[in-house]
Every structure is written in structure tokens, then in C-alpha cells.
C-alpha positions as a printed Julia matrix, in Angstrom:
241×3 Matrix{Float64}:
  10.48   -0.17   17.73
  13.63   -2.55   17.11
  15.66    0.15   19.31
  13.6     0.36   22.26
  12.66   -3.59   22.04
  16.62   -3.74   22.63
  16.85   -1.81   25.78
  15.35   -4.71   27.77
  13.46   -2.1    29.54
  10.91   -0.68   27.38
   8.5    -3.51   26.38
   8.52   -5.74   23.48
   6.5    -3.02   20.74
   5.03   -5.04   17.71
   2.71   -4.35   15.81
  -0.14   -6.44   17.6
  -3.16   -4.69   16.06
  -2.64   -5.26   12.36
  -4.06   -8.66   12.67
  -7.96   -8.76   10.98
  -9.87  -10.95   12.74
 -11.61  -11.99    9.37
  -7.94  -13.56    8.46
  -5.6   -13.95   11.28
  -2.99  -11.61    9.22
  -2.44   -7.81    8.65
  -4.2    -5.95    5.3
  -2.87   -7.84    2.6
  -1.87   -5.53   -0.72
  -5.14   -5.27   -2.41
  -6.94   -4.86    1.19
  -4.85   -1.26    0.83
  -6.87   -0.8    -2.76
 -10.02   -1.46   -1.93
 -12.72    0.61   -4.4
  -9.93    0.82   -6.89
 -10.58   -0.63  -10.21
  -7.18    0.53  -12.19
  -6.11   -2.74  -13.27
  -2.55   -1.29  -14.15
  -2.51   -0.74  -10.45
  -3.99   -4.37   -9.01
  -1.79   -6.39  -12.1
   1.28   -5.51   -9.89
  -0.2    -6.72   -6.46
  -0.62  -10.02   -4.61
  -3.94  -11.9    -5.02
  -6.07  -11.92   -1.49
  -5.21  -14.85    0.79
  -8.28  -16.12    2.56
  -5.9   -16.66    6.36
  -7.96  -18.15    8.56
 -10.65  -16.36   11.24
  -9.64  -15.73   14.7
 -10.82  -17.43   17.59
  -9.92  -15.92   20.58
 -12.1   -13.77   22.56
 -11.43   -9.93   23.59
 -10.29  -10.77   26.84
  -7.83  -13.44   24.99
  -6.49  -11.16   22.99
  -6.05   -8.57   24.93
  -4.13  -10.92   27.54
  -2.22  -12.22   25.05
  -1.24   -8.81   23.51
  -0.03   -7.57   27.5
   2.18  -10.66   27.63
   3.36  -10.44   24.5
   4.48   -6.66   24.44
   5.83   -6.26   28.12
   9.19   -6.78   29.28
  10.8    -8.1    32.33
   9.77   -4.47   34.37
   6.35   -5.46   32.69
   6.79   -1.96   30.33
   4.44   -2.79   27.64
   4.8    -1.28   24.2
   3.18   -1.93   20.99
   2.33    0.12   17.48
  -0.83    1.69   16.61
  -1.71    2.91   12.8
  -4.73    5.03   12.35
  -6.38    2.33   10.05
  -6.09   -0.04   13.16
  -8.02    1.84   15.42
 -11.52    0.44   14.89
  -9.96   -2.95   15.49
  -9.07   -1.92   19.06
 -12.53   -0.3    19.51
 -14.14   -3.62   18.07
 -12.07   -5.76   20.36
 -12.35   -3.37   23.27
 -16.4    -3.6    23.26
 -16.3    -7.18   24.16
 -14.25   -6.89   27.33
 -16.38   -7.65   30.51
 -15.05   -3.81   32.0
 -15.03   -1.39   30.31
 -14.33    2.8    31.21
 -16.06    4.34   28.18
 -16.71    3.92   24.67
 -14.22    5.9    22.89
 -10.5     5.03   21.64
  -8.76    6.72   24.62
 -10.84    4.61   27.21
 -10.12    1.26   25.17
  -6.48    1.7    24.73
  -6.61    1.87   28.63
  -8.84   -1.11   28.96
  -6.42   -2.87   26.82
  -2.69   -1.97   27.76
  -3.58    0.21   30.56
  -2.1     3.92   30.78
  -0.42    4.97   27.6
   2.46    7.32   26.97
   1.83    8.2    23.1
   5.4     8.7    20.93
   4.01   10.01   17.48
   6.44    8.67   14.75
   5.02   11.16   11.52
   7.17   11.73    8.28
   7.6    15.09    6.88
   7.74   13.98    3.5
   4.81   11.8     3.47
   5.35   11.45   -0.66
   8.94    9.71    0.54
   6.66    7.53    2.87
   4.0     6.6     0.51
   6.96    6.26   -2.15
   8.15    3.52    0.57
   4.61    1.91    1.46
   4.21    1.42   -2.7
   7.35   -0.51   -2.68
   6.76   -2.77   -0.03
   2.24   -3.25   -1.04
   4.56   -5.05   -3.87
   7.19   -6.62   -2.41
   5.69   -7.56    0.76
   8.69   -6.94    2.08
   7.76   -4.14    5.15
  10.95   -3.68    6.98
  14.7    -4.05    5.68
  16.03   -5.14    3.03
  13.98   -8.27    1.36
  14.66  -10.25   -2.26
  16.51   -7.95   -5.01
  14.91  -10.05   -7.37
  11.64   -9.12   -6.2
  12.24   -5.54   -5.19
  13.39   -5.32   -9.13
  10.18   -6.4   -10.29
   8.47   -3.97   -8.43
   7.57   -0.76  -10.71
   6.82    2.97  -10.42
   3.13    4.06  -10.79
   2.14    7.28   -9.93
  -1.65    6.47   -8.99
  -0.75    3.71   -6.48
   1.7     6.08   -5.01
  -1.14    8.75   -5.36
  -3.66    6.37   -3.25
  -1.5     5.26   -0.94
  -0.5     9.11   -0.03
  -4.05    9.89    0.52
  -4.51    7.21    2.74
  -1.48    8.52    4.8
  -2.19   12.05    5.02
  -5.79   11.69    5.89
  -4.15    9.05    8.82
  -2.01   11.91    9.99
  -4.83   14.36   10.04
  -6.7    11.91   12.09
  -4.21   11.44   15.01
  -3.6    15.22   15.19
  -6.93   15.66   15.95
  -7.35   13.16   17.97
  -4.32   14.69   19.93
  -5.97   17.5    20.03
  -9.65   16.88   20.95
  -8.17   14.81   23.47
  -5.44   17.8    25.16
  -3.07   14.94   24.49
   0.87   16.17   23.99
   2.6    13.06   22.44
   6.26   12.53   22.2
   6.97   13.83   18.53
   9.47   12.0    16.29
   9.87   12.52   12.96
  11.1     9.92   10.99
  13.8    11.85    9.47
  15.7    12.76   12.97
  15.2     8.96   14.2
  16.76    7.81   10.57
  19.41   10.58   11.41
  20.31   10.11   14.99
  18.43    6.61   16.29
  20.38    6.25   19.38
  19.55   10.33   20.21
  15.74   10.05   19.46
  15.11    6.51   21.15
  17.33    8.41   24.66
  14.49   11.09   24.47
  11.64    8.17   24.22
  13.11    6.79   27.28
  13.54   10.07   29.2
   9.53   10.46   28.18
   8.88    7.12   29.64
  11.06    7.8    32.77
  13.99    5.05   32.34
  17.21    5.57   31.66
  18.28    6.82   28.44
  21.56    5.52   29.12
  19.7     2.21   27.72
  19.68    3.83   24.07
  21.49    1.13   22.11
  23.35    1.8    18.98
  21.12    2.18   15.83
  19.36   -1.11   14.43
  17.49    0.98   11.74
  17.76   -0.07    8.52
  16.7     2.35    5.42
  14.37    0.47    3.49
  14.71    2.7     0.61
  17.37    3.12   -2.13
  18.41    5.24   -5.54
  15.83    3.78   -6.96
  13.05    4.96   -4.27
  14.4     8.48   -4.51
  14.42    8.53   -8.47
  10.44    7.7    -7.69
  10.05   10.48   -5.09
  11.56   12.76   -7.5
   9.37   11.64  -10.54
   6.38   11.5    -8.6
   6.86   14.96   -6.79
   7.73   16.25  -10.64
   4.84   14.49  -12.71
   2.02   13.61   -9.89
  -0.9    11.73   -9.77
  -1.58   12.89  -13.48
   1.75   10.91  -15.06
């Protein structure tokens, strides 16, 4: 997102529907736990925050989200998780037009016509490895506090939980792809990691502006030695360590 925010040219993607109504702020760590009971799990993560309730109406939000996320040629771009998706259909339902019912129509009625790019990891253990790390940290991009990224500690059932919850994410947006004859762009994180300027010039080709714009990579590797000792001890022990 950071590369194509800094072509000037491609929007202003954020993440604009993590926010829970109930709390003005995206899943908090336990929020990712819910049903689990493991307390050597929930020991090592934040205690819920209560935020504070949204106000705005659907047609509020969904103005503010299309000024927020467009840029200058009014290219609007924004990230969508699977989890996130009945939050669009919830918000979509209260707009005074609507096209249809179902996620397709209400990411129209929202943002208009949508050219998906389908950012998947092939190692979704490295990627769950990653998500465990930050549900602790709260650190979600970057580098954060070494003092806190320290304190954060290996546990295969979190990791375990957390790769559920990404693989059964994945499945859902391949068959939503499919049962909707949709062909996204398709970028695994691995080859943006690798060649970030490369990938984001294919993005913009997709989107038909220049991919001249592709600026030098602003991707920053979140993870360290110490997240691939955990991928290998996880992908050695499993969810049974």
C-alpha cells in the first residue's frame, strides 16, 4: 500500500474497514481469540479497550472513506481482509441506493468499480508466525519497541489459531474469485518483499497508469532471526508443542 500511496496517482489505500463500529478501532488482540480459553495464550495479550461507538451514518462513512482513499486523479484505493467483509455488507445495507445485496454490489456502492490486486502469502505459517508477533506487540507494520518485541514469546497454539484463521480467509476470497468469474491481480507477498518497485509497476499497468510511477521500495520486513527460528520450530513441532 505504502508504494502505490507514493505514486501520487493511485489513491491513498488504508485500511478503512478495520474500524468496528462497536469501538471506533480495528480487532484488538483478544478480539482475534475469541472462544479461546488457553490462558497461556490470553496471559500474553492486551486486555480489551472499550473505544468508543461510531456515529456516523453509512452514507458518512462511506463519503468519508472516498475522500479519504482517493488521490488528486480521484483513484481511490483502500485494503480489504476477509474478516472485514461483513462490515462493508453491514454498512452497505444502510445506504439510500443500493445495486444488490451481495459483497460485489456493496463494494461498488461504496468505492464504485473495483480492480481487485490479491496480496496472498505462500507460506501462510511465515504469515501467521508474523500476525502472532504483532497480536502481542501491537506493533502491525515496521519495526516497533525492541523492548516490547523481546517480551513477546513463541507459542505454538496462538500461532496454530491464528493460521487457521488465515487459511480459511484465503479459501474464502478464492472462492469468492471464483463464484464471481473474477481474475484479480495476483501478488504474492514473497515477489513484492523481493522486487517492490517490479510488482507495484505491474499493479499500475493493471490499473492503466504509468508504471513509470513505481517508486523505489518503502517495504519494510517486519520479521527477524527470531521470527524465522519460530517458523522453523513451529513448522518442526506444530500445534502439538
Amino acid at each position: 500500500m505504502e508504494s502505490l500511496r507514493a505514486t501520487g496517482q493511485a489513491g491513498e489505500p488504508q485500511e478503512f474497514f478495520q474500524y468496528l463500529p462497536s469501538t471506533s478501532r480495528p480487532p484488538q488482540p483478544r478480539q482475534w481469540f475469541e472462544g479461546v480459553t488457553d490462558d497461556s495464550i490470553l496471559r500474553l495479550l492486551a486486555p480489551l479497550e472499550a473505544g468508543t461507538p461510531s456515529t456516523e451514518t453509512s452514507e458518512q462513512w462511506r463519503d468519508r472513506i472516498l475522500r479519504e482513499g482517493r488521490s488528486s486523479n480521484r483513484v481511490w484505493g483502500g485494503k480489504l481482509m476477509w474478516n472485514q467483509t461483513p462490515l462493508v455488507l453491514d454498512r452497505a445495507r444502510g445506504l439510500p441506493t443500493r445495486s444488490g445485496d451481495d459483497l460485489l454490489s456493496a463494494l461498488h456502492d461504496v468505492v464504485g468499480d473495483v480492480t481487485f490486486v490479491h496480496v496472498y502469502r505462500s507460506d501462510v505459517v511465515a504469515q501467521a508466525v508474523s500476525m502472532w508477533r504483532a497480536v502481542q506487540t501491537q506493533v502491525w507494520r515496521g519495526k516497533g519497541d525492541p523492548d516490547k518485541d523481546a517480551a513477546a514469546q513463541y507459542h505454538a497454539g496462538g500461532i496454530a489459531h491464528l493460521l487457521t484463521i488465515l487459511e480459511d480467509q484465503e479459501a474464502h476470497w478464492r472462492q469468492w474469485f471464483a463464484d464471481n468469474d473474477i481474475e484479480p491481480v495476483e501478488v504474492d507477498f514473497a515477489d513484492l518483499a523481493a522486487d517492490t518497485t517490479g510488482v507495484t509497476a505491474r499493479v499500475l499497468t493493471a490499473l492503466g497508469l504509468d508504471p513509470g510511477l513505481a517508486p523505489p521500495p518503502a517495504l519494510q520486513r517486519q520479521g527477524n532471526a527470531r521470527s524465522d527460528d519460530w517458523i522453523t520450530r513451529f513448522k518442526k513441532e506444530g500445534v502439538n508443542a
